[in-house]
MOPAC internal coordinates of N, CA, C and O (Angstrom, degrees):
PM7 1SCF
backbone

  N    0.0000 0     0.00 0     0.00 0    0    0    0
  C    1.4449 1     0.00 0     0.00 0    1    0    0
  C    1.5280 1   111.02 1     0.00 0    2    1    0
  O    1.2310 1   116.15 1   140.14 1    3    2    1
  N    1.1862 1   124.92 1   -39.86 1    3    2    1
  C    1.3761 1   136.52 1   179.94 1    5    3    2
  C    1.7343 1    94.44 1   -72.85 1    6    5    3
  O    1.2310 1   124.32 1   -37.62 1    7    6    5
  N    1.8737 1   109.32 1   142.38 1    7    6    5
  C    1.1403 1   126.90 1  -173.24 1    9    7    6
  C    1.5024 1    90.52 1  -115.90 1   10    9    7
  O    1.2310 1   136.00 1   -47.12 1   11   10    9
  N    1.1104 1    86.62 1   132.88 1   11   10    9
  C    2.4908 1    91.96 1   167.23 1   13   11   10
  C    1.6944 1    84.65 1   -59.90 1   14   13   11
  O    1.2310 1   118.09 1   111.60 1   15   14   13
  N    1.3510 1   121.24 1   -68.40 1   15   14   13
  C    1.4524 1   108.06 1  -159.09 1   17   15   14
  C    2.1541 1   126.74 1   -64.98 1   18   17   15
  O    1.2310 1   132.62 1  -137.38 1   19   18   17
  N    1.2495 1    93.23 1    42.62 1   19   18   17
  C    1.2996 1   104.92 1  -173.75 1   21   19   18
  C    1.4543 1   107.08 1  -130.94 1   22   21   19
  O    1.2310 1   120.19 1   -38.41 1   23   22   21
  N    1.6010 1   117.23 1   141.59 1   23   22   21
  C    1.1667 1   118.85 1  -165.05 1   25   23   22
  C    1.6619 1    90.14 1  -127.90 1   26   25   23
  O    1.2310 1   135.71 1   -24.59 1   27   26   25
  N    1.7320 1    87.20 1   155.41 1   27   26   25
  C    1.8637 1    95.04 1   178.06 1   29   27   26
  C    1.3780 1   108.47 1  -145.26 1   30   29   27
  O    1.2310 1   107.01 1   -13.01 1   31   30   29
  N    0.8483 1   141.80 1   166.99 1   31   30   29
  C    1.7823 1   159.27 1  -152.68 1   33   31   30
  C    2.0726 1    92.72 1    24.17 1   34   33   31
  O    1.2310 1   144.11 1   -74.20 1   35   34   33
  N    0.9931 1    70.74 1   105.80 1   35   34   33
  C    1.8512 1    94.79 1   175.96 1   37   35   34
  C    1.5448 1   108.02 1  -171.04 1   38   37   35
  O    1.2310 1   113.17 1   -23.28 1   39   38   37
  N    0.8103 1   130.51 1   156.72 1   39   38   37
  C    1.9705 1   147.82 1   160.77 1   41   39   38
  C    1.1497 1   118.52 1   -98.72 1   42   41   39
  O    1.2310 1   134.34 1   -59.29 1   43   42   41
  N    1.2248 1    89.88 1   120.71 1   43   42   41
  C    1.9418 1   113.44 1  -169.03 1   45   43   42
  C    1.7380 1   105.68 1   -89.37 1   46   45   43
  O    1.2310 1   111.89 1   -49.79 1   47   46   45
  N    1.5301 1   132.90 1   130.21 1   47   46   45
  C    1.4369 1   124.30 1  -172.18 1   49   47   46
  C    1.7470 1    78.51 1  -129.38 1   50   49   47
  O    1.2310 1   122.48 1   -63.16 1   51   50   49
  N    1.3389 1   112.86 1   116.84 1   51   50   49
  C    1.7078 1   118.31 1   132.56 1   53   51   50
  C    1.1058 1   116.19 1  -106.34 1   54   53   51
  O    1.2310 1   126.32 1   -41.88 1   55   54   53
  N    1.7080 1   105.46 1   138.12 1   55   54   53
  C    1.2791 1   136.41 1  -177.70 1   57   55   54
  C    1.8276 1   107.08 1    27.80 1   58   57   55
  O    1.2310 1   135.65 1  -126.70 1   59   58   57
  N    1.9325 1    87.31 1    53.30 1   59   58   57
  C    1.7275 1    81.54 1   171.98 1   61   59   58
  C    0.9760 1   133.47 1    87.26 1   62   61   59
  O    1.2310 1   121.94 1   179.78 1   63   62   61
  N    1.5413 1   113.90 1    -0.22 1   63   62   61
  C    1.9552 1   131.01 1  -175.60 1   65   63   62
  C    1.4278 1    96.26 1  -108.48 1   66   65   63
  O    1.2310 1    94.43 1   -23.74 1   67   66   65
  N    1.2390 1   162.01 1   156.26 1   67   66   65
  C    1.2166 1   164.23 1    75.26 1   69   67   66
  C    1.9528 1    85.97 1    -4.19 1   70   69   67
  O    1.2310 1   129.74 1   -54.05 1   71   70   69
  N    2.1909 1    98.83 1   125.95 1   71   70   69
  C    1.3056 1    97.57 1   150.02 1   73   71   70
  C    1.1562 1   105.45 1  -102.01 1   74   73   71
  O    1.2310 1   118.41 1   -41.32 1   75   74   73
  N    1.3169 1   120.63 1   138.68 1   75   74   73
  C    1.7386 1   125.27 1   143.22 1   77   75   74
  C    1.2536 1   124.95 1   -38.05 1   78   77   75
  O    1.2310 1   125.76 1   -10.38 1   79   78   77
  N    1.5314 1   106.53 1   169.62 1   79   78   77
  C    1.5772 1   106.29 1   174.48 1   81   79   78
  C    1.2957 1   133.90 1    10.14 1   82   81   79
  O    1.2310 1   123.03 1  -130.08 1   83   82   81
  N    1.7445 1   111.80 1    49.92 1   83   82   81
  C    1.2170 1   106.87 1   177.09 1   85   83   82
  C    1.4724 1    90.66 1  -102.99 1   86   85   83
  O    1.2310 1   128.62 1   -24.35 1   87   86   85
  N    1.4210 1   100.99 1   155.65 1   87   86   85
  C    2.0582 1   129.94 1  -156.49 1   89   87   86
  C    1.5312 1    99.58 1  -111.22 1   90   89   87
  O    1.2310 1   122.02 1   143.22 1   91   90   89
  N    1.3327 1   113.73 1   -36.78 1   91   90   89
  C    1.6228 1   101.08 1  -149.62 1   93   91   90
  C    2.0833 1    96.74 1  -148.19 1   94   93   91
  O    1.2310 1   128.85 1   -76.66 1   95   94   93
  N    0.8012 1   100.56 1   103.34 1   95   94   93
  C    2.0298 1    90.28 1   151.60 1   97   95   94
  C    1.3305 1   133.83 1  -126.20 1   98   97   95
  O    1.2310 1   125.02 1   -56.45 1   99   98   97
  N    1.5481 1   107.97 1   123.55 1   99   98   97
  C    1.3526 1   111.09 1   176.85 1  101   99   98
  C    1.8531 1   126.55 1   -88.64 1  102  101   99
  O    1.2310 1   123.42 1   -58.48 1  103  102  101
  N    1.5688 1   111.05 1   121.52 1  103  102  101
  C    1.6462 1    84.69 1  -173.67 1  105  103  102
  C    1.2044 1   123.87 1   -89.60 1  106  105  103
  O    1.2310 1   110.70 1     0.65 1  107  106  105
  N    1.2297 1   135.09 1  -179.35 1  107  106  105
  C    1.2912 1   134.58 1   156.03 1  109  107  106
  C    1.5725 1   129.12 1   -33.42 1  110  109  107
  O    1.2310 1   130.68 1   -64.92 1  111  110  109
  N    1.3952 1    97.00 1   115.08 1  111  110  109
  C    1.8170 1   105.14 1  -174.71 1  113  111  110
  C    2.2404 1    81.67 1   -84.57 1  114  113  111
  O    1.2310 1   128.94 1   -51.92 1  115  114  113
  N    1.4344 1   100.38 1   128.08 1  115  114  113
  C    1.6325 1   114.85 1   175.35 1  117  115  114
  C    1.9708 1    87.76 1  -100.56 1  118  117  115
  O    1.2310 1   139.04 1   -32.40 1  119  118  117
  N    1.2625 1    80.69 1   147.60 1  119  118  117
  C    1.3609 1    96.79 1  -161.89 1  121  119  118
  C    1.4446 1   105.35 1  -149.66 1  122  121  119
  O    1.2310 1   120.09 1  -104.66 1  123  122  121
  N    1.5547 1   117.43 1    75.34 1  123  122  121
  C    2.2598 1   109.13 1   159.91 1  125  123  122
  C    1.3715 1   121.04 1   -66.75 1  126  125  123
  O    1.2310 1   138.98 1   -46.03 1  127  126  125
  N    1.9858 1    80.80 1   133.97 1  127  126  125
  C    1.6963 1    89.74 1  -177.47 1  129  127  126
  C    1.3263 1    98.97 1  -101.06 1  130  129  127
  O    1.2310 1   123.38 1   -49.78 1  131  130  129
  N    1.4389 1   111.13 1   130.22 1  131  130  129
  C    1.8061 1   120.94 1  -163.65 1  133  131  130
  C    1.9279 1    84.27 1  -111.22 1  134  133  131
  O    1.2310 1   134.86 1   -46.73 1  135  134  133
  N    1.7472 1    88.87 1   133.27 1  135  134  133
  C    1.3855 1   104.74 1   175.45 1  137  135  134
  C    1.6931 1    99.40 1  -127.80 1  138  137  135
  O    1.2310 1   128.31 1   -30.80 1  139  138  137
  N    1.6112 1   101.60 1   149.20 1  139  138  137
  C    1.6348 1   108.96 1  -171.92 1  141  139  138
  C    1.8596 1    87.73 1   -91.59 1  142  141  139
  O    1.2310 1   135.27 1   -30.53 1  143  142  141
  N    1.7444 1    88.06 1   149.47 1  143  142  141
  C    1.2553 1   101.31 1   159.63 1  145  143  142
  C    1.2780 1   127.40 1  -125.14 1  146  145  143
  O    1.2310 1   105.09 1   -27.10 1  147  146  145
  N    1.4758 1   145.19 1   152.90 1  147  146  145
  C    1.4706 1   145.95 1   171.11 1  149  147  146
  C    1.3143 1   104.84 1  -152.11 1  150  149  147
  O    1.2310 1   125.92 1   -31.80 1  151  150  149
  N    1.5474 1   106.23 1   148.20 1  151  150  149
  C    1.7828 1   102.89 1   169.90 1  153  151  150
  C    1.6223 1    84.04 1  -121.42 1  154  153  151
  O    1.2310 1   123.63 1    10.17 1  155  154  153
  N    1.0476 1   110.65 1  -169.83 1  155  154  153
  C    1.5609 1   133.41 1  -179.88 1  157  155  154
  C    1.6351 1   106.07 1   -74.54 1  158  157  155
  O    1.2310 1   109.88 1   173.18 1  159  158  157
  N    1.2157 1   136.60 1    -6.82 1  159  158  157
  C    1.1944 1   126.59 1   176.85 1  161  159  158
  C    1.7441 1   121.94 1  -129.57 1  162  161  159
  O    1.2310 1   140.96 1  -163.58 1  163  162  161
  N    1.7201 1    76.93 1    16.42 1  163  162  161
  C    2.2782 1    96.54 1   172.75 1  165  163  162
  C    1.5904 1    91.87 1   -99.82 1  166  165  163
  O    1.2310 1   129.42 1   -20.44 1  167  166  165
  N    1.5348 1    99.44 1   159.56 1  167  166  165
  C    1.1199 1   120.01 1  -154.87 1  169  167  166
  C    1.9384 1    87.56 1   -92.33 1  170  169  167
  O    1.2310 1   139.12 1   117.05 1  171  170  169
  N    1.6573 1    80.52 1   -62.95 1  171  170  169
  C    1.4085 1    96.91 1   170.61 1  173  171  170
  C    1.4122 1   131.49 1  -134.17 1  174  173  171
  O    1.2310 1   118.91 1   -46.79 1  175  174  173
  N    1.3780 1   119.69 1   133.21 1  175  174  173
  C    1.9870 1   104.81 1   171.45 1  177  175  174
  C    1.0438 1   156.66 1   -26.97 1  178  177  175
  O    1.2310 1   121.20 1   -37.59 1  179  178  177
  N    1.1183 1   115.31 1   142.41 1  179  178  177
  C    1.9193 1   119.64 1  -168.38 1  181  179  178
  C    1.2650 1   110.27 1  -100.45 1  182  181  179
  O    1.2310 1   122.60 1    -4.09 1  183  182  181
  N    0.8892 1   112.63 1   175.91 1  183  182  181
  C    1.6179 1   117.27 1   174.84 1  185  183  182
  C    1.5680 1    94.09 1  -134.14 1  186  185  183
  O    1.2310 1   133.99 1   -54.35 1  187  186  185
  N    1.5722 1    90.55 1   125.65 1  187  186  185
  C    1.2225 1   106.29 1   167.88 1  189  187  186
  C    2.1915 1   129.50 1  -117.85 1  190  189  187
  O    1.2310 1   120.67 1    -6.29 1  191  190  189
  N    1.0272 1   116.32 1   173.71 1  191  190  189
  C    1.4882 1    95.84 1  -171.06 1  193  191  190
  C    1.5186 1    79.42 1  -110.20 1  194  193  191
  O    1.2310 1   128.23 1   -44.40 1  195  194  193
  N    1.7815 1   101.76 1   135.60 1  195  194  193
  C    1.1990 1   133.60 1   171.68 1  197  195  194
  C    1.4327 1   140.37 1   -98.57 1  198  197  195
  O    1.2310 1   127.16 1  -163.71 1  199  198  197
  N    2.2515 1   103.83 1    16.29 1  199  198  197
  C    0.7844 1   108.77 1  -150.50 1  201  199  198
  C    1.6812 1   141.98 1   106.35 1  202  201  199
  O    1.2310 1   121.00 1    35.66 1  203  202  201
  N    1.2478 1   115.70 1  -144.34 1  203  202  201
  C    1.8407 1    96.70 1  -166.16 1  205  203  202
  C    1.5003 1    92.17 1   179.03 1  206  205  203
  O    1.2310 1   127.77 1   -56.75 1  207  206  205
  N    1.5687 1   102.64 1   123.25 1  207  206  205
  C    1.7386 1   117.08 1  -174.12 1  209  207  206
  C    2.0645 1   100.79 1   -49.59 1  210  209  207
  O    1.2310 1   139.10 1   -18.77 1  211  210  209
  N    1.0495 1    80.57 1   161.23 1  211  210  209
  C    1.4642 1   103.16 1   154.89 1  213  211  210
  C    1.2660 1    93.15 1   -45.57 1  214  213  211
  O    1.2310 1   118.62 1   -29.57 1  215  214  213
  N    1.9915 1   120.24 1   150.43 1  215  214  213
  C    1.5477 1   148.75 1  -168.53 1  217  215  214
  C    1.5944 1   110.00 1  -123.90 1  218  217  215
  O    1.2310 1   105.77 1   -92.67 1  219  218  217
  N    0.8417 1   143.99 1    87.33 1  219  218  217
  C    2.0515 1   133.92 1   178.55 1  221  219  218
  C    1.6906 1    85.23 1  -124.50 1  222  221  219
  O    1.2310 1   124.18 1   -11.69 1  223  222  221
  N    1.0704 1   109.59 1   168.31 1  223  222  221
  C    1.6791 1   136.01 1  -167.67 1  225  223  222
  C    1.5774 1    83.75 1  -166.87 1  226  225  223
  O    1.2310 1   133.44 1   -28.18 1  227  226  225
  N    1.7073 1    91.63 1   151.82 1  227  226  225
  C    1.7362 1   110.57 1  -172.46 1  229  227  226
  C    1.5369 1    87.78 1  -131.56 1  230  229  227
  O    1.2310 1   126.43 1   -23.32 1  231  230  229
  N    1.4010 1   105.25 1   156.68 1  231  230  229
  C    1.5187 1   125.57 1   160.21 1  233  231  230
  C    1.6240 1   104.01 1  -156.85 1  234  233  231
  O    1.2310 1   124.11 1   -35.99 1  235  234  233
  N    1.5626 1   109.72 1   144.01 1  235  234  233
  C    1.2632 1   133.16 1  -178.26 1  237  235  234
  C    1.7251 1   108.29 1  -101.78 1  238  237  235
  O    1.2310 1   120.18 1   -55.04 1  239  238  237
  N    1.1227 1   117.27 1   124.96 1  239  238  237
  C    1.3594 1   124.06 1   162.72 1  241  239  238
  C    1.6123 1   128.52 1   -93.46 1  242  241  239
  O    1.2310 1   124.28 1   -29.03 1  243  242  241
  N    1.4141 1   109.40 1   150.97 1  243  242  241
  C    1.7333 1    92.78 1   168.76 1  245  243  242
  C    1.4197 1    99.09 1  -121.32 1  246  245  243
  O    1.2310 1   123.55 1   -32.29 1  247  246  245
  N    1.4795 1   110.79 1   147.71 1  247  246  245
  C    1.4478 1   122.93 1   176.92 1  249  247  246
  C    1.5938 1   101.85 1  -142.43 1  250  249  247
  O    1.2310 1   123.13 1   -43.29 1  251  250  249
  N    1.1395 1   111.60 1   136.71 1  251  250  249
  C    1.4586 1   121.13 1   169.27 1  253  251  250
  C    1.7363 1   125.30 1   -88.47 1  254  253  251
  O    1.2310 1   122.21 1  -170.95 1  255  254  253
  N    1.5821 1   113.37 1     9.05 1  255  254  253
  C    1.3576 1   132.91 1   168.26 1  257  255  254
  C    0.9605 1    80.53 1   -57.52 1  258  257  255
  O    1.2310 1   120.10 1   180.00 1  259  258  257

């Protein structure tokens, strides 16, 4: 159940609030999307960088509601 890429006893700030009782944060897995390239006068394709997946990060809270 435990992820290596997960961190615990740290303080979480959105937009400047300290959250409470947060338990768990996961960060952003970064991720390049590699696109091939050729024009009509390459022998053979390149690889080019196409950029960078979609970004979300998770965090778990505890509440006793």
């Amino acid at each position: 159940m435990a992820d290596s890429n997960t961190y615990r006893a740290f303080a979480l700030f959105v937009q400047g609030e300290r959250v409470l009782n947060c338990t768990e944060y996961t960060p952003v897995d970064m991720k390049i999307i590699e696109d091939d390239f050729k024009t009509g006068a390459m022998d053979t394709a390149i690889t080019l960088d196409g950029g960078m997946e979609k970004m979300s990060a998770s965090f778990k809270v505890w509440s006793t509601v």
